[in-house]
Steps between C-alpha positions, in 0.01 A plus 500: 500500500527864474191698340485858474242692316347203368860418316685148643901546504586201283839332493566448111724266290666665230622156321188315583237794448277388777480652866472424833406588848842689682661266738744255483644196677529449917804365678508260717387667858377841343120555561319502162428892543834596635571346126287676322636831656872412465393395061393834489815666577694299326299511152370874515671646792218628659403405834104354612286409755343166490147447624262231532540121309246520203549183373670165455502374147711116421550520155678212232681639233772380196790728387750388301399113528465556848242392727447771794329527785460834713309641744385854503423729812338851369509764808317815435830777497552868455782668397659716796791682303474844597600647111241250407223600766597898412432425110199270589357757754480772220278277257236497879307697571216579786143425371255657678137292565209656289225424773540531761725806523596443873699108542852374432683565200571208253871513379526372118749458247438617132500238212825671394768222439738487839821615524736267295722219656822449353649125552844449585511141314569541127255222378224629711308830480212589703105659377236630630194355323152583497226265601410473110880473416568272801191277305643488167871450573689162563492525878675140664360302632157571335239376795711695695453819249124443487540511881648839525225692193267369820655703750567792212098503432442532892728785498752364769812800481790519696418883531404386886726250563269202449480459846423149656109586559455666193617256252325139380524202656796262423427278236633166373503419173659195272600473168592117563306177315359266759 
Protein backbone atom coordinates (compact mmCIF):
# COMPACT_ATOMS: atom_id res chain seq x y z
CA UNK A 1 0.00 0.00 0.00
CA UNK A 2 1.49 3.16 -1.09
CA UNK A 3 -0.26 6.54 0.13
CA UNK A 4 1.01 9.82 -0.61
CA UNK A 5 -0.73 13.02 0.08
CA UNK A 6 -3.73 11.36 1.17
CA UNK A 7 -3.96 9.70 -2.59
CA UNK A 8 -3.55 5.49 -2.60
CA UNK A 9 -1.57 4.30 -5.91
CA UNK A 10 -4.21 1.89 -7.22
CA UNK A 11 -3.51 -0.91 -9.66
CA UNK A 12 -6.52 -0.60 -12.24
CA UNK A 13 -8.21 -3.00 -14.76
CA UNK A 14 -8.91 -1.50 -17.92
CA UNK A 15 -11.27 -4.53 -19.22
CA UNK A 16 -12.78 -5.14 -15.88
CA UNK A 17 -13.06 -1.37 -14.62
CA UNK A 18 -12.33 -2.20 -11.06
CA UNK A 19 -8.87 -1.75 -9.17
CA UNK A 20 -6.70 -3.18 -6.94
CA UNK A 21 -3.98 -2.96 -4.42
CA UNK A 22 -0.23 -3.13 -6.55
CA UNK A 23 1.33 -6.45 -6.07
CA UNK A 24 1.20 -9.53 -7.65
CA UNK A 25 1.91 -13.24 -7.23
CA UNK A 26 5.10 -14.90 -5.05
CA UNK A 27 7.25 -17.76 -6.24
CA UNK A 28 7.96 -20.48 -4.62
CA UNK A 29 11.01 -19.50 -2.06
CA UNK A 30 10.71 -15.60 -2.61
CA UNK A 31 9.77 -13.78 0.68
CA UNK A 32 6.33 -12.15 0.27
CA UNK A 33 8.05 -8.52 0.31
CA UNK A 34 10.99 -9.36 -1.83
CA UNK A 35 7.68 -10.01 -4.17
CA UNK A 36 6.11 -7.15 -3.79
CA UNK A 37 9.37 -5.19 -4.68
CA UNK A 38 10.33 -7.35 -7.70
CA UNK A 39 5.94 -6.69 -9.07
CA UNK A 40 6.83 -3.30 -8.93
CA UNK A 41 9.54 -3.29 -11.37
CA UNK A 42 8.14 -5.37 -13.51
CA UNK A 43 4.57 -3.56 -13.84
CA UNK A 44 5.73 0.20 -13.44
CA UNK A 45 9.41 0.04 -13.50
CA UNK A 46 10.00 1.86 -10.59
CA UNK A 47 11.80 0.53 -7.77
CA UNK A 48 10.33 0.53 -3.65
CA UNK A 49 11.01 -0.09 -0.33
CA UNK A 50 8.80 -2.38 1.55
CA UNK A 51 8.02 -1.78 5.19
CA UNK A 52 6.07 -3.28 7.82
CA UNK A 53 3.09 -6.27 7.19
CA UNK A 54 -0.28 -4.30 7.56
CA UNK A 55 -2.44 -6.95 7.08
CA UNK A 56 -3.50 -10.46 6.13
CA UNK A 57 -6.82 -10.64 4.40
CA UNK A 58 -8.19 -14.65 3.02
CA UNK A 59 -10.61 -13.76 0.66
CA UNK A 60 -13.19 -16.29 -1.69
CA UNK A 61 -13.91 -15.08 -4.91
CA UNK A 62 -15.63 -16.42 -8.56
CA UNK A 63 -14.28 -15.27 -11.99
CA UNK A 64 -15.24 -16.72 -14.88
CA UNK A 65 -17.14 -19.80 -13.15
CA UNK A 66 -14.30 -20.08 -11.04
CA UNK A 67 -14.11 -20.60 -7.48
CA UNK A 68 -10.84 -18.78 -5.96
CA UNK A 69 -9.23 -18.62 -3.05
CA UNK A 70 -6.27 -16.08 -2.21
CA UNK A 71 -4.57 -14.73 0.41
CA UNK A 72 -3.52 -11.17 0.66
CA UNK A 73 -0.40 -9.67 2.55
CA UNK A 74 -0.61 -5.60 2.43
CA UNK A 75 3.00 -4.12 3.56
CA UNK A 76 3.05 -0.45 4.04
CA UNK A 77 5.67 0.68 0.81
CA UNK A 78 7.13 3.82 -0.59
CA UNK A 79 8.27 4.45 -3.77
CA UNK A 80 12.23 4.95 -3.84
CA UNK A 81 12.74 5.91 -7.64
CA UNK A 82 14.88 8.78 -7.58
CA UNK A 83 12.88 10.70 -10.84
CA UNK A 84 9.93 9.78 -8.76
CA UNK A 85 11.26 11.05 -5.25
CA UNK A 86 12.71 14.40 -7.31
CA UNK A 87 9.01 15.04 -8.78
CA UNK A 88 7.41 13.97 -5.40
CA UNK A 89 9.90 16.14 -3.34
CA UNK A 90 8.78 19.35 -5.27
CA UNK A 91 4.93 18.90 -4.39
CA UNK A 92 6.76 18.93 -0.14
CA UNK A 93 7.33 21.24 1.41
CA UNK A 94 8.69 22.31 5.14
CA UNK A 95 5.79 23.41 7.45
CA UNK A 96 6.81 25.29 10.12
CA UNK A 97 4.84 24.72 13.82
CA UNK A 98 2.59 27.81 14.69
CA UNK A 99 3.21 27.52 18.58
CA UNK A 100 5.58 26.94 19.65
CA UNK A 101 8.07 28.68 17.35
CA UNK A 102 11.18 26.81 18.75
CA UNK A 103 10.68 22.46 18.16
CA UNK A 104 11.13 20.14 15.19
CA UNK A 105 9.84 20.78 11.91
CA UNK A 106 6.94 18.58 10.55
CA UNK A 107 7.66 17.54 6.85
CA UNK A 108 4.21 17.31 4.78
CA UNK A 109 3.11 16.62 1.44
CA UNK A 110 0.44 18.87 -0.33
CA UNK A 111 -2.97 17.32 -1.41
CA UNK A 112 -1.64 17.82 -4.96
CA UNK A 113 -2.16 14.47 -6.92
CA UNK A 114 1.50 12.52 -6.93
CA UNK A 115 3.58 12.18 -9.62
CA UNK A 116 1.99 9.75 -12.20
CA UNK A 117 2.97 5.98 -12.57
CA UNK A 118 2.99 4.64 -15.88
CA UNK A 119 2.43 0.62 -16.06
CA UNK A 120 4.37 -1.42 -18.27
CA UNK A 121 1.40 -4.13 -18.67
CA UNK A 122 -1.06 -3.07 -21.38
CA UNK A 123 -4.30 -4.22 -19.53
CA UNK A 124 -3.28 -2.54 -16.38
CA UNK A 125 -2.84 1.18 -15.60
CA UNK A 126 -2.11 2.56 -12.32
CA UNK A 127 -4.11 5.86 -10.13
CA UNK A 128 -3.68 7.70 -7.53
CA UNK A 129 -7.03 8.11 -5.75
CA UNK A 130 -8.21 10.23 -3.12
CA UNK A 131 -9.63 8.99 0.11
CA UNK A 132 -13.22 10.13 -1.26
CA UNK A 133 -12.34 8.60 -4.75
CA UNK A 134 -10.66 5.54 -3.18
CA UNK A 135 -14.51 5.32 -1.32
CA UNK A 136 -16.56 5.52 -4.30
CA UNK A 137 -14.59 3.41 -6.79
CA UNK A 138 -14.73 -0.47 -7.30
CA UNK A 139 -11.67 -1.22 -5.19
CA UNK A 140 -11.17 -5.50 -4.98
CA UNK A 141 -11.60 -7.04 -2.72
CA UNK A 142 -14.09 -4.62 -1.01
CA UNK A 143 -13.43 -5.45 2.98
CA UNK A 144 -10.13 -5.09 1.98
CA UNK A 145 -10.95 -1.43 0.33
CA UNK A 146 -12.93 -0.41 3.41
CA UNK A 147 -9.70 -1.47 5.18
CA UNK A 148 -7.39 0.86 3.45
CA UNK A 149 -10.18 4.44 3.58
CA UNK A 150 -9.24 3.37 7.51
CA UNK A 151 -5.70 3.88 7.24
CA UNK A 152 -6.42 6.95 4.52
CA UNK A 153 -8.70 8.75 7.38
CA UNK A 154 -5.72 8.23 9.97
CA UNK A 155 -3.51 9.83 7.54
CA UNK A 156 -0.88 6.93 7.28
CA UNK A 157 1.63 8.37 4.05
CA UNK A 158 4.52 6.88 2.77
CA UNK A 159 6.07 10.49 2.84
CA UNK A 160 8.20 8.85 5.98
CA UNK A 161 8.60 5.59 5.00
CA UNK A 162 5.90 4.03 7.18
CA UNK A 163 8.36 2.83 9.34
CA UNK A 164 7.74 -0.36 11.52
CA UNK A 165 6.88 1.79 14.84
CA UNK A 166 4.98 4.24 13.17
CA UNK A 167 2.47 2.27 11.32
CA UNK A 168 -0.80 0.11 12.79
CA UNK A 169 -0.76 -3.01 14.06
CA UNK A 170 -1.10 -6.07 11.71
CA UNK A 171 -4.46 -7.04 11.27
CA UNK A 172 -6.33 -10.17 10.15
CA UNK A 173 -9.25 -10.04 8.48
CA UNK A 174 -11.68 -12.75 6.53
CA UNK A 175 -13.98 -12.51 3.94
CA UNK A 176 -14.74 -16.41 4.31
CA UNK A 177 -18.44 -17.99 5.49
CA UNK A 178 -18.03 -20.17 8.52
Amino acid sequence: MIIYGGHTLVCWSRKGNYGYLPGGHVETGEPAGEALAREMVEETGLTCRVGPLLLTHENRFTARKKAHHELNLVFAAEITDRAFRRALKQMCHVAHPETPTSGPRRRRIDTATPPPVTSREPHLEFRWLAAAAFKRADIRPGPMAKWVTKLQAAGLDSTDGMRAADAPTAEFLSSMSS
